[in-house]
Structures are given as structure tokens and as C-alpha cells.
C-alpha positions as CSV (number, residue, x, y, z in Angstrom):
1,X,6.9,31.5,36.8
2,X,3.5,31.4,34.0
3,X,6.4,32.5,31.9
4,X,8.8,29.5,32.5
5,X,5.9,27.2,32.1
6,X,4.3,29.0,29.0
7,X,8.6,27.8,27.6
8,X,8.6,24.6,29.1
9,X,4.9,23.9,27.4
10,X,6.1,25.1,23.7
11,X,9.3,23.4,23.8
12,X,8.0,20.1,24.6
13,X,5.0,20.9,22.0
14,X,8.5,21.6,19.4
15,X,9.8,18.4,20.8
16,X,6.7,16.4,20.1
17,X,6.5,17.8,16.3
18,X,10.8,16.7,15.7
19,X,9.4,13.3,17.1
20,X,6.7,12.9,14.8
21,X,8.7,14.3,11.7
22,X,11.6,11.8,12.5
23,X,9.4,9.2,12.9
24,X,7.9,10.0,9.4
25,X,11.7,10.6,8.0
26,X,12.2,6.9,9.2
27,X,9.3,5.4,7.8
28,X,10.4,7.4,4.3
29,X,14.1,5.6,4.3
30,X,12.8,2.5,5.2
31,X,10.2,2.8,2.2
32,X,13.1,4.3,-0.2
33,X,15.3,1.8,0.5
34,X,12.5,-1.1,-0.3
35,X,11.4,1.2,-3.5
36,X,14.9,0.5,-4.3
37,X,15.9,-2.7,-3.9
38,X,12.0,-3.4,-5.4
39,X,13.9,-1.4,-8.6
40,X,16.8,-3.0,-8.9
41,X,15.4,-6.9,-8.7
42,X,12.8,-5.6,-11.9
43,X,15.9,-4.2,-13.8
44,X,18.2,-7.6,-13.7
45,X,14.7,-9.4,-14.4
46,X,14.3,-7.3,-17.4
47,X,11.2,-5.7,-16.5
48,X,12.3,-2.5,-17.1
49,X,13.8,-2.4,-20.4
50,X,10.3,-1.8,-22.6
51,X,11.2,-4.7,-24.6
52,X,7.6,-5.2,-25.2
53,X,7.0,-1.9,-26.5
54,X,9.7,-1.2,-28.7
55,X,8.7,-5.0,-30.2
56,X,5.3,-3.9,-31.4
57,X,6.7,-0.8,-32.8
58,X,9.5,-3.2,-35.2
59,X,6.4,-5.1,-35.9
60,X,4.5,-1.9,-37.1
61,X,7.3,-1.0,-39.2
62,X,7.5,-4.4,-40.5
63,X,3.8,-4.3,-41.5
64,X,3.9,-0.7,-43.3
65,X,7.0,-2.2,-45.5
């Protein structure tokens, strides 16, 4: 019988640890899919392109001319 309940007290201690890691895997889609859609709203804003950047570099190359 301490044997059976010695089981019964790890499985529920395994059960307890798949809870908290789904609970953490759901929290990590929800965040992934907000990362994402976060993405996608800066690229058709054109915050992602490094216009900026690549302008100060033309107007570097304009200067050394």
C-alpha cells in the first residue's frame, strides 16, 4: 500500500509539472502570436526597412565625392 501511494504521490507531482509547463507553453503562443502581429503592423508602416540608415550612408558618400 506505501508503495501505491509513494505512485499515486509522483504522478500527481509529474501531473503538476505538465500543468505548469503547459501553462507556460500557452503564455509563449499567446506572446508569439502578439510578437507577430506587433512585426507585421512595423513592416507595412515601414519601420523596418532601415531607411534611415542606409540614408545617412548615401549622404556620406555624397559628402566624400
Amino acid at each position: 500500500m506505501a508503495e501505491q501511494a509513494e505512485l499515486v504521490r509522483v504522478a500527481r507531482a509529474r501531473l503538476d509539472s505538465l500543468t505548469v509547463l503547459d501553462n507556460g507553453v500557452a503564455r509563449q503562443k499567446k506572446r508569439s502570436r502578439a510578437l507577430r502581429r506587433a512585426v507585421l503592423a512595423a513592416a507595412f508602416e515601414g519601420k523596418l526597412t532601415g531607411r534611415h540608415a542606409d540614408d545617412e550612408v548615401i549622404e556620406e558618400m555624397a559628402a566624400a565625392r
